[in-house]
Backbone as JSON, one array per atom type, in Angstrom:
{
  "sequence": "XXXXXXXXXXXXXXXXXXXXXXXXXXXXXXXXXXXXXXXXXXXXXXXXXXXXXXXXXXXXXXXXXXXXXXXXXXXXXXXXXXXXXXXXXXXXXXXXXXXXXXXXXXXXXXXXXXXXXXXXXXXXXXXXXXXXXXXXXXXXXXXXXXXXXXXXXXXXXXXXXXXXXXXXXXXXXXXXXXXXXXXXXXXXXXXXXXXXXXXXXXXXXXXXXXXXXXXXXXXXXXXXXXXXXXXXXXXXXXXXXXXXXXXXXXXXXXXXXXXXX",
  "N": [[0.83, -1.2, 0.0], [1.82, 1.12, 0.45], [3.85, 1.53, -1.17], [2.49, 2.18, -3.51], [1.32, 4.06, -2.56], [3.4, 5.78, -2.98], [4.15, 5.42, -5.5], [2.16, 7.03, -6.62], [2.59, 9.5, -5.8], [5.15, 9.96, -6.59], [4.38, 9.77, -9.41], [2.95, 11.89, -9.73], [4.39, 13.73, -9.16], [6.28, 13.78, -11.07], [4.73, 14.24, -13.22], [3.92, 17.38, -13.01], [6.46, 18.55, -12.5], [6.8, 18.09, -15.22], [4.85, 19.9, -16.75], [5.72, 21.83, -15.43], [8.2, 22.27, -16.99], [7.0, 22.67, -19.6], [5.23, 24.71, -20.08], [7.54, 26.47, -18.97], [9.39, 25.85, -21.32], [7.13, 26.85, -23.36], [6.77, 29.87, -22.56], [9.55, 31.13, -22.95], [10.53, 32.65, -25.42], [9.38, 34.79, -28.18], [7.67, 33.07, -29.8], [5.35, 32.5, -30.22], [3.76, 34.51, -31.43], [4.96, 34.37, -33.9], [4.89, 36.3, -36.1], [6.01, 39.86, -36.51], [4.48, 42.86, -36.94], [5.03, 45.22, -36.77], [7.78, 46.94, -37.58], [11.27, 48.82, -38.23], [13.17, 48.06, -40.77], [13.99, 48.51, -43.02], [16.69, 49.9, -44.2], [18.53, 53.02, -43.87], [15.59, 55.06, -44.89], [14.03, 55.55, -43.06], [13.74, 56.61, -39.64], [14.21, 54.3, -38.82], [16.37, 51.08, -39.01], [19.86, 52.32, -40.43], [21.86, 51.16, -42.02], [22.45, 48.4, -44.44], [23.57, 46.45, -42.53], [23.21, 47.15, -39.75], [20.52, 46.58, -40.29], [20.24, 43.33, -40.84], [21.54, 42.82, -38.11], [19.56, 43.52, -36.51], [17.33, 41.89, -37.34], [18.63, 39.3, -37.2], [18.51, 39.5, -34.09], [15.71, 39.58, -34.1], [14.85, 37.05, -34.88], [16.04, 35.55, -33.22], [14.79, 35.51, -30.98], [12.72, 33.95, -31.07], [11.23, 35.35, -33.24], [9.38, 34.52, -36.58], [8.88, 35.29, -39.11], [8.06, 38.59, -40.37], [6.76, 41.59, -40.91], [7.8, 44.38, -42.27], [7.83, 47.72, -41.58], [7.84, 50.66, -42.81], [8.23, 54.7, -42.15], [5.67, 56.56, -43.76], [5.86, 59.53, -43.76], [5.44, 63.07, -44.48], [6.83, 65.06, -44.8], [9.23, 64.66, -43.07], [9.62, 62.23, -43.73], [9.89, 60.95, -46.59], [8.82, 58.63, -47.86], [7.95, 56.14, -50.73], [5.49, 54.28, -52.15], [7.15, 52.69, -53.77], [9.85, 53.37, -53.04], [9.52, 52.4, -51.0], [9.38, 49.44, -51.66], [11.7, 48.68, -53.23], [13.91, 49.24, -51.36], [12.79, 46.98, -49.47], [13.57, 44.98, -51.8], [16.23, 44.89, -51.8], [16.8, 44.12, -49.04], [15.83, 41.75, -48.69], [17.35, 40.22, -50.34], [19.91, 40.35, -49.03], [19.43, 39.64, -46.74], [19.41, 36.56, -48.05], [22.07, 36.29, -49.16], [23.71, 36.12, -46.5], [22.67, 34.33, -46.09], [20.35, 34.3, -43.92], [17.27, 32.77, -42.61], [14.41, 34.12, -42.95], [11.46, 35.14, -43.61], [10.5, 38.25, -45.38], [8.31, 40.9, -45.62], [6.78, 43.72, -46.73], [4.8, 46.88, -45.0], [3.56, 49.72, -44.31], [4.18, 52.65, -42.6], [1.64, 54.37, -41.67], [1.85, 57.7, -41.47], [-1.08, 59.83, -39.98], [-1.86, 62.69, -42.13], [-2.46, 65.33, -44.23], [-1.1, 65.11, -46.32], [-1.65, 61.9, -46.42], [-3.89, 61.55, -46.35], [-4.34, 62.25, -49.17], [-2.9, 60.43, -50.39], [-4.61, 57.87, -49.66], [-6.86, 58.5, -51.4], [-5.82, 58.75, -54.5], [-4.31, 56.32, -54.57], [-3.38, 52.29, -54.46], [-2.66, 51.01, -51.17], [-0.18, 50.23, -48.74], [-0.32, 47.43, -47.25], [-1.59, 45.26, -44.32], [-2.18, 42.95, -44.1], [-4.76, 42.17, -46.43], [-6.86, 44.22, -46.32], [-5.89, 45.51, -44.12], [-4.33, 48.51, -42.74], [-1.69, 50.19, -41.37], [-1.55, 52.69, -39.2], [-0.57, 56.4, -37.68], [-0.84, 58.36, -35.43], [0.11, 62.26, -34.98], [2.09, 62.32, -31.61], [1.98, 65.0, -30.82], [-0.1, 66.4, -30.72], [-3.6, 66.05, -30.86], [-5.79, 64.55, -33.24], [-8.03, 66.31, -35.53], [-10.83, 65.53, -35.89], [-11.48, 62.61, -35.28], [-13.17, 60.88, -35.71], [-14.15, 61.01, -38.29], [-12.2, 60.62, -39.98], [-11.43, 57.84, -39.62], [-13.84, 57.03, -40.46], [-13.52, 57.69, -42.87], [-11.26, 56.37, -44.17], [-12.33, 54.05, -43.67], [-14.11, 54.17, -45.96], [-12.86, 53.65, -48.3], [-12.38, 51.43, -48.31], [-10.48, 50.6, -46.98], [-9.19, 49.13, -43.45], [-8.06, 50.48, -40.53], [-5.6, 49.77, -38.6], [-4.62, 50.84, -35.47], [-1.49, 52.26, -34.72], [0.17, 51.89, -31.27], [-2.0, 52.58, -29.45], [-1.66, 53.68, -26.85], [0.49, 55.2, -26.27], [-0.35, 57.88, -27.04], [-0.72, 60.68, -25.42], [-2.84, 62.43, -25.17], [-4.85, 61.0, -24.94], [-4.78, 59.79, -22.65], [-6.46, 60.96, -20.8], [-8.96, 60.33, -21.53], [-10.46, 57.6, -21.09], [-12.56, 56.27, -22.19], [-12.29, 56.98, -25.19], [-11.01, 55.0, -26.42], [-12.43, 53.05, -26.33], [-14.76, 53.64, -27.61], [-13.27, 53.83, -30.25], [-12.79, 51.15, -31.13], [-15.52, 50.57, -31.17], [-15.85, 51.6, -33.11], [-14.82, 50.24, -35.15], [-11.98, 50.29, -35.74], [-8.7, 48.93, -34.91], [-6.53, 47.77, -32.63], [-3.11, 48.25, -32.53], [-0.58, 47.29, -30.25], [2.76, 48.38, -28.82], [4.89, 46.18, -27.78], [7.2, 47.05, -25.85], [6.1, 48.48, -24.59], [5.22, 47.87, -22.21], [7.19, 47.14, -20.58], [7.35, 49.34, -19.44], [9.37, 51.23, -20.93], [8.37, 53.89, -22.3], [7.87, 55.27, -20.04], [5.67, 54.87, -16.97], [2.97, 56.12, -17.42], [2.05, 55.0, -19.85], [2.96, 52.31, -19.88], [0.78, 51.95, -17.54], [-1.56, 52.46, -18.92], [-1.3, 50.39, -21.1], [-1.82, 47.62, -19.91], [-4.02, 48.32, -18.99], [-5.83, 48.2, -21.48], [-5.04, 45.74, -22.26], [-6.48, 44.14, -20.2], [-8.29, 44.79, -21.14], [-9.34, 43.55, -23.34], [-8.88, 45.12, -25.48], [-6.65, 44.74, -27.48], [-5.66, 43.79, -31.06], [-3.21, 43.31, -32.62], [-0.11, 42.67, -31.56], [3.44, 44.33, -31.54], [6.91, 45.14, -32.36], [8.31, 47.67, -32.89], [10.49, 47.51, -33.36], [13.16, 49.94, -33.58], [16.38, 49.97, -33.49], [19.39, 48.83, -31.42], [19.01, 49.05, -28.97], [16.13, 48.65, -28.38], [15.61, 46.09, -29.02], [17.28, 44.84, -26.86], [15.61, 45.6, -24.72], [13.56, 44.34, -25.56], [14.14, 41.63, -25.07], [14.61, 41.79, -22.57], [12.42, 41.88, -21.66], [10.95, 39.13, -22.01], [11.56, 37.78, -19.49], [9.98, 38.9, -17.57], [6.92, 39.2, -16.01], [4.87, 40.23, -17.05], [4.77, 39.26, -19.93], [4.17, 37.23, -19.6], [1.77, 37.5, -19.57], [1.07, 38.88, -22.52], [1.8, 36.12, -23.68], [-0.61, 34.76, -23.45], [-2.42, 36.18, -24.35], [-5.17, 36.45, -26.62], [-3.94, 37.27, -29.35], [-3.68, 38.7, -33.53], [-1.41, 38.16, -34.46], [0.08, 35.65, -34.92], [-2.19, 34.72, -37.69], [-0.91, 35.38, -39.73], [1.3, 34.37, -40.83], [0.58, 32.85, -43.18], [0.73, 34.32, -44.75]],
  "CA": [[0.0, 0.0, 0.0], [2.67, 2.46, 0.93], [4.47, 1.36, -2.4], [1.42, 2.31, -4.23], [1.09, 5.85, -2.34], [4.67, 6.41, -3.05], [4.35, 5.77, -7.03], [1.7, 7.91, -7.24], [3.28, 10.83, -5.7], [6.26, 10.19, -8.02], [3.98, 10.24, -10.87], [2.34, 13.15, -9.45], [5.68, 15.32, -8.91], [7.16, 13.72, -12.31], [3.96, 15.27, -13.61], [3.69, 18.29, -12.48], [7.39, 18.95, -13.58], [6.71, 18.22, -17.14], [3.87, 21.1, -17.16], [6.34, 23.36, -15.8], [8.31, 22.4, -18.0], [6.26, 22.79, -20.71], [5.14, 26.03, -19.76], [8.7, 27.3, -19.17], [9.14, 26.78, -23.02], [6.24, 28.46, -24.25], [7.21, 31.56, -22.22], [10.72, 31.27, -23.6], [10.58, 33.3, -26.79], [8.26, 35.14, -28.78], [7.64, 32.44, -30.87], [3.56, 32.0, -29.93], [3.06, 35.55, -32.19], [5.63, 34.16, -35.06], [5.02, 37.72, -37.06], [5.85, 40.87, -35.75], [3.82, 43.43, -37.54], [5.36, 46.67, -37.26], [9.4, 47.69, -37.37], [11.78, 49.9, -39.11], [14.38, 47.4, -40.91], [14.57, 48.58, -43.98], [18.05, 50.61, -44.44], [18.41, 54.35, -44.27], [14.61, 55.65, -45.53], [13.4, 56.83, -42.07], [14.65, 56.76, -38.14], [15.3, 53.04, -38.26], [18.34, 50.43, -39.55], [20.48, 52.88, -41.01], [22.76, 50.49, -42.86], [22.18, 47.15, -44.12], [24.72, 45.58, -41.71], [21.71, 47.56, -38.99], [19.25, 45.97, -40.61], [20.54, 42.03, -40.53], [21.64, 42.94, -36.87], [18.18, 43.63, -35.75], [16.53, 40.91, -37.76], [19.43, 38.11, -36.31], [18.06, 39.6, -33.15], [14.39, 39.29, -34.06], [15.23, 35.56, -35.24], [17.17, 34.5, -31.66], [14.08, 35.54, -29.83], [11.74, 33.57, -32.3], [10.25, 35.12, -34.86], [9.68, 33.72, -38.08], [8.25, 36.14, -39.78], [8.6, 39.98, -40.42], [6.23, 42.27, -42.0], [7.99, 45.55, -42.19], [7.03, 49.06, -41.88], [8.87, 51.67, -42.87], [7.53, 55.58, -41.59], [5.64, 57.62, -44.58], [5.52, 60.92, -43.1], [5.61, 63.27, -45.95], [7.42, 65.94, -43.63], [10.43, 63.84, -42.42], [10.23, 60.96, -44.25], [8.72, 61.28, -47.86], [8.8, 57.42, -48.87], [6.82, 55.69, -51.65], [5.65, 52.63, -52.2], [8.25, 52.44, -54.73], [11.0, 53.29, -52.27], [9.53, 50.99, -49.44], [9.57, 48.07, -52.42], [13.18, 48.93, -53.75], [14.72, 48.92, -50.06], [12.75, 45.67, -49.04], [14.43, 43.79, -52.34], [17.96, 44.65, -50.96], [16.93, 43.93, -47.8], [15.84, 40.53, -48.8], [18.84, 39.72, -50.83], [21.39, 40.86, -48.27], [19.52, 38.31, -45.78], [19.85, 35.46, -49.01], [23.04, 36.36, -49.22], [24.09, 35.75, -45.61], [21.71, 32.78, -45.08], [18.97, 34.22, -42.48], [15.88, 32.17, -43.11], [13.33, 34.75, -42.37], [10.36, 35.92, -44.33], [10.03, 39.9, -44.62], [7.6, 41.53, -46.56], [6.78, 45.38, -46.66], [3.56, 47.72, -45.6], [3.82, 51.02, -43.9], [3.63, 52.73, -41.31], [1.42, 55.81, -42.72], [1.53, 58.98, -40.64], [-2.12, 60.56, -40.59], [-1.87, 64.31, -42.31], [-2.97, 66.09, -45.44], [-0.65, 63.94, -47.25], [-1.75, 60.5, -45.96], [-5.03, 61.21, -47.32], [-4.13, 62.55, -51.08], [-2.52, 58.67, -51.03], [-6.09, 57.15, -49.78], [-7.84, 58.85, -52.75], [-5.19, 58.32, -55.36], [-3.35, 55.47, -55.12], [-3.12, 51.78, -53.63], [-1.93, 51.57, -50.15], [0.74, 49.06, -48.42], [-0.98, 46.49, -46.33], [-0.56, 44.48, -43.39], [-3.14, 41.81, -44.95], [-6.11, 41.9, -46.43], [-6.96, 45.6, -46.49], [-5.87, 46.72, -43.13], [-3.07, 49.49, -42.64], [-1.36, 50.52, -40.27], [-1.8, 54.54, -39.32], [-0.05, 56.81, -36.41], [-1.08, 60.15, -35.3], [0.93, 63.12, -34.17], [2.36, 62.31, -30.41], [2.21, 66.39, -29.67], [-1.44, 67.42, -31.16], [-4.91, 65.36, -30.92], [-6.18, 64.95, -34.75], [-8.85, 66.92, -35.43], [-12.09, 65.07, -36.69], [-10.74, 61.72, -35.81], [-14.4, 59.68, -36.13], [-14.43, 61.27, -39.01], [-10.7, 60.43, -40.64], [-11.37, 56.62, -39.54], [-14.83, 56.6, -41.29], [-13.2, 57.57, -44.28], [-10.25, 55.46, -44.43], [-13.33, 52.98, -44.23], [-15.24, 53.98, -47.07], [-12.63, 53.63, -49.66], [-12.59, 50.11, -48.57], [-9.11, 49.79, -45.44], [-9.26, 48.8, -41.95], [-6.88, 50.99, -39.88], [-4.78, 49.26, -37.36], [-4.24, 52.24, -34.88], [-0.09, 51.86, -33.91], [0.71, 52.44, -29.94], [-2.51, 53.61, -29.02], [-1.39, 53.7, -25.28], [1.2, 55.87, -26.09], [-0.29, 58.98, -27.35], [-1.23, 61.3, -23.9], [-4.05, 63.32, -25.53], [-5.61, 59.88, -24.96], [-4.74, 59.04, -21.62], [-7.53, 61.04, -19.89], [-10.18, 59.72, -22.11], [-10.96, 56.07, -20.98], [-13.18, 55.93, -23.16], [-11.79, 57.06, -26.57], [-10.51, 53.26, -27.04], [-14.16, 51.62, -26.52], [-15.44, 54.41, -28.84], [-12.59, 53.6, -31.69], [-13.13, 50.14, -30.94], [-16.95, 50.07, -32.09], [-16.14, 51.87, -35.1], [-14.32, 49.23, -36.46], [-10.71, 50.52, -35.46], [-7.94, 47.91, -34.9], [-5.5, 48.6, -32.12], [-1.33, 47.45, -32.28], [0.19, 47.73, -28.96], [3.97, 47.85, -28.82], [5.21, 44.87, -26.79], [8.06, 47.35, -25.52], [5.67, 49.58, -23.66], [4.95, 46.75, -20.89], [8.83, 47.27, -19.94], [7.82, 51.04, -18.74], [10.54, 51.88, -22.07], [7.91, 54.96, -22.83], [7.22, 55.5, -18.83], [5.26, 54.03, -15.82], [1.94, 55.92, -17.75], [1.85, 54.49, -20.85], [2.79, 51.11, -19.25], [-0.32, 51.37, -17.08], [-2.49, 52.16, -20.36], [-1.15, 49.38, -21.7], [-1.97, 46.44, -19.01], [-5.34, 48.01, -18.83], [-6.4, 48.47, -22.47], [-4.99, 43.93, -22.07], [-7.13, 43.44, -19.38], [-10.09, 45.39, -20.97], [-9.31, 43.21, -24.77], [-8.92, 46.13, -26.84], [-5.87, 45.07, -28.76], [-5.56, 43.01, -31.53], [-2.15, 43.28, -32.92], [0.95, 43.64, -30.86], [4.49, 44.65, -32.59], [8.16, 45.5, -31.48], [8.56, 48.74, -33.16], [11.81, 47.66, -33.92], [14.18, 50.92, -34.48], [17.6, 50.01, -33.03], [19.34, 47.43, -30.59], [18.18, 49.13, -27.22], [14.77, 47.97, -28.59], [16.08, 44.67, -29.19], [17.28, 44.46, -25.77], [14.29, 45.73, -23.85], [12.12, 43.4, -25.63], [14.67, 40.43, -24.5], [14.6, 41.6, -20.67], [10.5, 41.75, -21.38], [10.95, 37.76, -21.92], [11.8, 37.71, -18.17], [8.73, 39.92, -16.75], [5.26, 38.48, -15.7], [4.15, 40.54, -18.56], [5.31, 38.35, -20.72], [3.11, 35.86, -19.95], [-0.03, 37.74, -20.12], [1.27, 38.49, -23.59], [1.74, 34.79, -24.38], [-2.23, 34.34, -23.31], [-3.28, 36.96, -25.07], [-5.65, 36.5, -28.49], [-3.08, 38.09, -30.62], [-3.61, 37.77, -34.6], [-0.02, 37.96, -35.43], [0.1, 33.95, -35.8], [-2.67, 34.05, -38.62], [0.18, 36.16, -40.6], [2.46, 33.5, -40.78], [1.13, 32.11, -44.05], [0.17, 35.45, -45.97]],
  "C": [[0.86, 1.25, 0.0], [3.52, 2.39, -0.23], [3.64, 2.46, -3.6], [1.18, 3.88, -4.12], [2.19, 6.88, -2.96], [4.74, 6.78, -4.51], [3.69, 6.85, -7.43], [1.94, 9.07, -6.78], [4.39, 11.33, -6.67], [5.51, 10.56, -8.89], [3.82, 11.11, -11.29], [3.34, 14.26, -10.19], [6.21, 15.09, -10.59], [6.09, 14.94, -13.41], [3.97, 16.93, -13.85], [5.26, 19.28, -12.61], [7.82, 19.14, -15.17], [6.09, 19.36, -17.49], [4.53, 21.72, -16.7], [7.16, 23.45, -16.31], [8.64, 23.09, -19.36], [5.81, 24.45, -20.85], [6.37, 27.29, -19.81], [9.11, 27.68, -20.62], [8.28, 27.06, -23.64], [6.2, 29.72, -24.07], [8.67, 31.96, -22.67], [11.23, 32.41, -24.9], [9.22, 33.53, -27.12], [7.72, 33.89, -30.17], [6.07, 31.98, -31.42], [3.02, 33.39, -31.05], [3.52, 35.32, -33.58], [5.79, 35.51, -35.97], [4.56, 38.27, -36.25], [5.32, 41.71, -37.09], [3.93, 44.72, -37.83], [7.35, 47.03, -36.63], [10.04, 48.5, -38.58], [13.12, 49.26, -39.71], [15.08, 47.49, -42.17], [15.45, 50.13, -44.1], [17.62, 51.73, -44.7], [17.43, 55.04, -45.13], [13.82, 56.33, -44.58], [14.42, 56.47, -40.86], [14.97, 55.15, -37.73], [16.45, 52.83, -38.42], [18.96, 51.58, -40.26], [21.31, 52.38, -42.26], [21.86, 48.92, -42.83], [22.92, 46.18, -43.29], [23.62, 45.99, -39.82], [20.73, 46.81, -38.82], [19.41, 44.02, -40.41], [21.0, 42.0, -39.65], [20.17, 42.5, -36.35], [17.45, 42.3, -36.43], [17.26, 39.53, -37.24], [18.72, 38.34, -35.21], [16.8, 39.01, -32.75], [14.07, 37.45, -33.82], [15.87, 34.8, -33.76], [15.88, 34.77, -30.84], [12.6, 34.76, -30.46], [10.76, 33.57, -32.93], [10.63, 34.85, -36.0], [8.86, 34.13, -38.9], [8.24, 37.4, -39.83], [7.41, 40.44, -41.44], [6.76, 43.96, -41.66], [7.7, 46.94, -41.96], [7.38, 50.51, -41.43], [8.02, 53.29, -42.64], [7.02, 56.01, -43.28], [5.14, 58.54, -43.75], [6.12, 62.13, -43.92], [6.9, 64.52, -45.47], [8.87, 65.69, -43.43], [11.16, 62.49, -43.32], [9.16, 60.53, -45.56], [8.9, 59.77, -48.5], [7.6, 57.2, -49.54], [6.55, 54.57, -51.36], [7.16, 52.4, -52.93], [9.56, 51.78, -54.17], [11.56, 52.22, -51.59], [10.28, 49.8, -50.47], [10.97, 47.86, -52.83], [13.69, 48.18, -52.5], [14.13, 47.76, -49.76], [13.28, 44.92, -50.22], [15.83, 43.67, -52.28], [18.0, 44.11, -50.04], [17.16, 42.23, -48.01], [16.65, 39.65, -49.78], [19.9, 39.48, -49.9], [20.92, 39.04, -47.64], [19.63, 36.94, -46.29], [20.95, 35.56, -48.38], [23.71, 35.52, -47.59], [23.37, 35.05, -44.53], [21.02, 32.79, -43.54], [17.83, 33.63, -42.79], [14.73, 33.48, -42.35], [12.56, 35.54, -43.13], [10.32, 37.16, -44.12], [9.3, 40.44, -45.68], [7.58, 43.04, -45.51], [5.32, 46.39, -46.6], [4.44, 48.92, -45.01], [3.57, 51.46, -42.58], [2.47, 54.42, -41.35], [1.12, 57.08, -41.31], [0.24, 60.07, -41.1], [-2.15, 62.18, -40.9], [-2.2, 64.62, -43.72], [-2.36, 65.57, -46.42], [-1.04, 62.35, -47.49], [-3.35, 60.71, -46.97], [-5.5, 61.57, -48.7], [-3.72, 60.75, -51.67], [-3.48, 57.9, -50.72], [-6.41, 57.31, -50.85], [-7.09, 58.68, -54.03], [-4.4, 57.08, -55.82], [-3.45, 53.99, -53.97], [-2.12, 51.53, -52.06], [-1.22, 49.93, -49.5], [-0.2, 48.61, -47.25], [-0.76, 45.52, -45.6], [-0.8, 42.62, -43.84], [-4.44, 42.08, -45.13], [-5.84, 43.54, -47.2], [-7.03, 46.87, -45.08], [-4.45, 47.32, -42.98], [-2.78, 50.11, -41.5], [-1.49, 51.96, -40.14], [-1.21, 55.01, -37.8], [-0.07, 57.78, -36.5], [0.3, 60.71, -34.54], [1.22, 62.47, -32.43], [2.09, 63.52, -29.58], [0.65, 66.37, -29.72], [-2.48, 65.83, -31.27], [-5.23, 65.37, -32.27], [-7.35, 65.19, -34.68], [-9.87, 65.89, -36.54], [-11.38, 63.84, -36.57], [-11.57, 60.77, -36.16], [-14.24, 59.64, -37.36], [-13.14, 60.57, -40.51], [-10.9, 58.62, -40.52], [-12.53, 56.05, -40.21], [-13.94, 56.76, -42.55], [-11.79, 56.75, -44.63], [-11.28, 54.32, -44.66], [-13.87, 52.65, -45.74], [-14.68, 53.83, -48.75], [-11.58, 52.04, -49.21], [-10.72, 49.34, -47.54], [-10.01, 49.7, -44.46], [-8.27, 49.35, -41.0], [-6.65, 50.51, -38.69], [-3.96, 51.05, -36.88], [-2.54, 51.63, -34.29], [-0.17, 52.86, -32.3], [-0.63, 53.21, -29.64], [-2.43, 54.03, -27.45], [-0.48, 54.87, -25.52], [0.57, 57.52, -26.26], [-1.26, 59.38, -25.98], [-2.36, 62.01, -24.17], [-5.33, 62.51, -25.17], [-5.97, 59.68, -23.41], [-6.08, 59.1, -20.42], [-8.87, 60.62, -20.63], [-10.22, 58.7, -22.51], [-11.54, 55.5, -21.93], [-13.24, 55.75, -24.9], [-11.51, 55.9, -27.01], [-11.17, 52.45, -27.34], [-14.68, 52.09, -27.84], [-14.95, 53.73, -30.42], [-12.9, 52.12, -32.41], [-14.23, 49.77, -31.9], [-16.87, 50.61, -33.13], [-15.18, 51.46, -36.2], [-12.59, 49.68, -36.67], [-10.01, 49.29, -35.04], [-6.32, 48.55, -34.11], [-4.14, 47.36, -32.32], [-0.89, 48.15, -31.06], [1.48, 47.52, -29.01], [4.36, 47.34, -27.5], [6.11, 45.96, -25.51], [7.61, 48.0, -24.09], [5.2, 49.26, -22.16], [6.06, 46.43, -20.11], [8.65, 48.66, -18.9], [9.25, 51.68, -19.7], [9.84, 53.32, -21.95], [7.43, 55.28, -21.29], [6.51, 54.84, -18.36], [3.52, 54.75, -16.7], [1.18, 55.67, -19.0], [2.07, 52.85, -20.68], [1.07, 50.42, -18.39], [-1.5, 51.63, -17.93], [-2.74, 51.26, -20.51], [-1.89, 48.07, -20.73], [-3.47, 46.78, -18.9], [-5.92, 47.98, -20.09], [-6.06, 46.49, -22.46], [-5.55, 43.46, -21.7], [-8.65, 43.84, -19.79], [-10.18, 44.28, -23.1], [-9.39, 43.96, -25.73], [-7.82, 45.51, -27.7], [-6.23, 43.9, -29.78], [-4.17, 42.11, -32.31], [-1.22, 43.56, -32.13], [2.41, 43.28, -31.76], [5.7, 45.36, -32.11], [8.29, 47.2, -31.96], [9.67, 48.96, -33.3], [12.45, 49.16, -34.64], [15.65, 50.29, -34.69], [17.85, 48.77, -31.88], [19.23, 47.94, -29.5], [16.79, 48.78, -27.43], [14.72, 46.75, -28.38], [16.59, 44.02, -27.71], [16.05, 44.06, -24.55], [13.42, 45.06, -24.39], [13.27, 41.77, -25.48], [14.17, 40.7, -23.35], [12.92, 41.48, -20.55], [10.26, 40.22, -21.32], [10.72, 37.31, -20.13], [10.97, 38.06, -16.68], [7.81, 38.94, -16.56], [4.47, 39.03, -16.66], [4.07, 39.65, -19.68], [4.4, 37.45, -21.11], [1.77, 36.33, -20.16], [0.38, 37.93, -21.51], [0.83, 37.32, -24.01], [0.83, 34.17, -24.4], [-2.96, 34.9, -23.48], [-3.95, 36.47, -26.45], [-5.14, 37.21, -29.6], [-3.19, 37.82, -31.75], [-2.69, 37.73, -35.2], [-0.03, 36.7, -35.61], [-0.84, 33.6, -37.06], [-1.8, 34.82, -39.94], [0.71, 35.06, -41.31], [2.43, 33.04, -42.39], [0.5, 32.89, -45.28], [1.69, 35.75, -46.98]]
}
């Protein structure tokens, strides 16, 4: 009898080590989102990689913490950073040579990252726009100034047939006192990306506590490194290490249905 009690405690404990385990490597790496959805890797066109030797840095990086997949997205901000499609497309077929060349296995395709202003919407009405899939785009307002008419700017990105994935909406402060602005954007068919980084406290302690509550309230849908540089690349290693982490890794994220666009 006491044989009998004994095995099944072993079994128990042998148990009960396998699930943590098991658990330990699924919190291990980003590898549960496989595609990150928004960074800056293509070479000297805005404030990311600068060089391509930059750019296959940060993507080795991306790759050791495991993703396996990349969809790019380089700034248009007509102001600072006047890219085209053209441009974006040029710089992602170097990009994805270089990484041939020096045998990185890692998928990268190219949308945008479109900065909303009087330019952003001459390229709605004229011309196809870079996409993350499907027909949704990524879009990022001013950080200083609130955009004026913004129901209004997200209906019409609608009606000529996108879906705007809002980037970092935790970050912008015009926001912070209106709780509600997120439910609002929410029902009208808005699509939020949270950057992973901002659950470090990288952008401060109140854009951090945005973030954990806009997680706990299911607003996002997309989250994305925002890859510039390798202090990014760090702070989203030491984020591996957090308790954040794991709400991440049990979040409904749709970066995994990327994987095979």
């Amino acid at each position: 009898m006491l044989s009998k009690i004994f095995n099944f405690i072993k079994k128990k404990d042998n148990d009960d080590e396998q699930t943590e385990l098991k658990e330990s490597h699924l919190g291990s790496d980003w590898s549960f989102l496989q595609t990150d959805i928004h960074s800056h890797f293509i070479p000297g066109i805005d404030d990311g990689a600068q060089t391509i030797e930059d750019s296959i840095m940060l993507i080795r990086e991306m790759h050791a913490m495991g993703f396996r997949n990349i969809i790019t997205t380089p700034h248009i901000k007509f102001d600072h950073y006047p890219n085209t499609t053209a441009t974006i497309l040029q710089g992602l077929h170097g990009l994805q040579q270089a990484l041939k060349e020096n045998n990185i296995d890692m998928p990268i395709k190219a949308a945008a990252e479109y900065f909303v202003d009087d330019h952003f919407m001459q390229l709605l009405e004229n011309e196809p726009l870079l996409t993350i899939r499907n027909k949704e785009i990524l879009i990022e307002f001013s950080f200083v100034f609130e955009p004026m008419g913004l129901f209004d700017t997200i209906f019409k990105i609608q009606t000529y047939g996108y879906r705007p994935i809002l980037a970092h909406p935790e970050r912008y402060s015009f926001f912070h006192n209106k709780p509600n602005i997120y439910s609002e954007l929410k029902d009208r068919g808005c699509l939020f990306q949270l950057n992973t980084i901002s659950l470090s406290g990288y952008y401060g302690r109140i854009v951090k506590d945005i973030a954990d509550s806009m997680i706990g309230k299911n607003l996002y849908d997309y989250c994305g490194s925002d890859m510039h540089h390798i202090r990014h690349a760090e702070v989203l290693k030491k984020l591996m290490l957090s308790n954040s982490f794991n709400t991440l890794r049990d979040y409904p994220f749709l970066n995994a249905q990327l994987l095979s666009n």
